[in-house]
C-alpha positions, 0 to 999 in steps of 0.5 A: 596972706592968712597966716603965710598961707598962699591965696591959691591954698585958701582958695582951695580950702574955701572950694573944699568947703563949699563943695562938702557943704554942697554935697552933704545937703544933698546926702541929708535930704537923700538919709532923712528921705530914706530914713523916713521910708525905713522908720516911718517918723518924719522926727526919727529920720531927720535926727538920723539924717542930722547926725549921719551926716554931721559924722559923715560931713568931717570925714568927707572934708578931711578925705577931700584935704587929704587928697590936695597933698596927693600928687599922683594922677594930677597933671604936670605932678611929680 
């Protein structure tokens, strides 16, 4: 299934996706607010929201990926 991919392993992408997505709408909202504090130009800080994050969101997916092939501290791991 999906190019010899297991249903649990594209459960487990499409679960990391979906959490990045959900936490960096969060950390947009949390940077542009700040942003705007700090700058005082709504525009400013949604640009600086906008690519932080963007930045930030490939980091996060990639670290959440990466953390899958880390066995230490899972249950019943080797």
């Amino acid at each position: 299934m999906f190019g010899g991919l297991s249903s649990t392993a594209v459960h487990s992408r499409r679960r990391a996706l979906a959490k990045t997505l959900c936490y960096r709408l969060v950390m947009v909202t949390i940077t542009v607010f700040v942003a705007w504090l700090v700058v005082g130009d709504l525009s400013d800080a949604v640009n600086i929201g906008l690519v932080t994050n963007v930045v930030k969101t490939g980091t996060y997916y990639a670290y959440e990926r990466l953390w899958d092939h880390v066995r230490w501290g899972v249950s019943g791991a080797a």
